[in-house]
N, C-alpha and C positions, 0 to 999 in steps of 0.2 A: 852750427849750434845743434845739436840733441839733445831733448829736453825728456825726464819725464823717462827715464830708462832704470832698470832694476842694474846692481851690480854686476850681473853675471852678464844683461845683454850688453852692459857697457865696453865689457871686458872684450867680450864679442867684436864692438865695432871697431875698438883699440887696435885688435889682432887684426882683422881685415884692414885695414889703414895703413900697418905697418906695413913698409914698402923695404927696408932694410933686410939682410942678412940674407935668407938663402932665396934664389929666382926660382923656385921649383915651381910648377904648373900645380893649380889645386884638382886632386883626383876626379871631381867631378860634382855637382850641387849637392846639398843633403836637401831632405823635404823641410819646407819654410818651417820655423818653431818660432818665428818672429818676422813682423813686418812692420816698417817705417813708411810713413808717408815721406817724399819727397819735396822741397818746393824750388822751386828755382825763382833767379833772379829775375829784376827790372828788365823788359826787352827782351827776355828767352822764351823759351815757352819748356812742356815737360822733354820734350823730344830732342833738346839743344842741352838740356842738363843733364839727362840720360847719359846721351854722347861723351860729354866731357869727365863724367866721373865713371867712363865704365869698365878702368879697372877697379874701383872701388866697390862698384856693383857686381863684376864676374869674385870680388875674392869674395864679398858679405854673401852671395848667394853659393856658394861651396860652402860659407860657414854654416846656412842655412835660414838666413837673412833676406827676405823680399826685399826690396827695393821697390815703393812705389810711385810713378813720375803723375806730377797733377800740374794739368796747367791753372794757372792763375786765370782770374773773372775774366779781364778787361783786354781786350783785344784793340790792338793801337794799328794805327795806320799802316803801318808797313807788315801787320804781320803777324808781329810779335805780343807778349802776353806780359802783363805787370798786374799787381797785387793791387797799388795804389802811384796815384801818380803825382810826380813827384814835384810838378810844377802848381801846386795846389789844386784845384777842380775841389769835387763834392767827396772832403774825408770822409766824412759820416758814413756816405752811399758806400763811397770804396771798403771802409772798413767793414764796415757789415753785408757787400760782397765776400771780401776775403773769409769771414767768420764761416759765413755761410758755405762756399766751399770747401772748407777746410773738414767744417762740419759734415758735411754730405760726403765725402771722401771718407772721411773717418768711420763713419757707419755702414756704408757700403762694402768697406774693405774689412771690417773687425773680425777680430778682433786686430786692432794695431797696436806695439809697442810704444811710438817713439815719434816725432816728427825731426825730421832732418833738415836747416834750409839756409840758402846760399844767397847773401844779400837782404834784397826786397823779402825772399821766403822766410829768411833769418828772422826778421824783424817781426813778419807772420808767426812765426813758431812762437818767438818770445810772448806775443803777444797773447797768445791762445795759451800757453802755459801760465801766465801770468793772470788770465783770467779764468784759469779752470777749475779755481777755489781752495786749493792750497793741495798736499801730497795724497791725502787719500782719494780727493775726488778725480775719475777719469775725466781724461782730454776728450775731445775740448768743452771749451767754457761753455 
């Protein structure tokens, strides 16, 4: 999901995604003119979704696209990092974790475009778009 993006960044991320047609290597990063928050899924944390998407990250950042990896609040037993968990526990608490990160992230980092996210972050992103008051108000809610 990418939520919250003008036409021209979209276009942007289209182009970096596209994995078809020619294998040519990108000449080398431009200076960031956009950055997205990242969020990874249930049980990863930002360092495991980095990995998994980085040729999606070496083309967006040749287009001139930051990529930014955030771990999720909640630190589980073995390790790893979740948004909310999914065996029920305290939503309320988890959600307003999640907000709260998401939020400090985003201010930290501003200006940001876009949040990007994978699963559990998915639901995050929806979430914080859906709460951020409708198109003209900035993310997040």
């Amino acid at each position: 999901f990418l939520l919250r993006a003008s036409a021209a960044f979209a276009q942007a991320i289209v182009s970096c995604a596209h994995m078809g047609g020619s294998r040519r290597q990108p000449a080398g990063p431009k200076p960031a003119t956009a950055s997205i928050l990242c969020l990874h899924g249930g049980r990863q944390s930002a360092e495991l979704f980095r990995q998994r998407i980085d040729r999606l990250r070496a083309r967006c950042q040749a287009e001139g696209i930051r990529l930014i990896f955030v771990d999720a609040p909640m630190l589980q037993p073995d390790g790893s990092r979740c948004w909310y968990d999914e065996d029920g526990g305290d939503a309320a608490g988890a959600a307003s974790a999640a907000a709260i990160a998401v939020r400090e992230e985003w201010e930290r980092h501003a200006p940001v475009s876009g949040l990007l996210g994978f699963s559990q972050g998915a639901a995050v992103a929806a979430a914080t778009a859906l709460c951020s008051g409708g198109d003209d108000a900035p993310l997040p809610g």
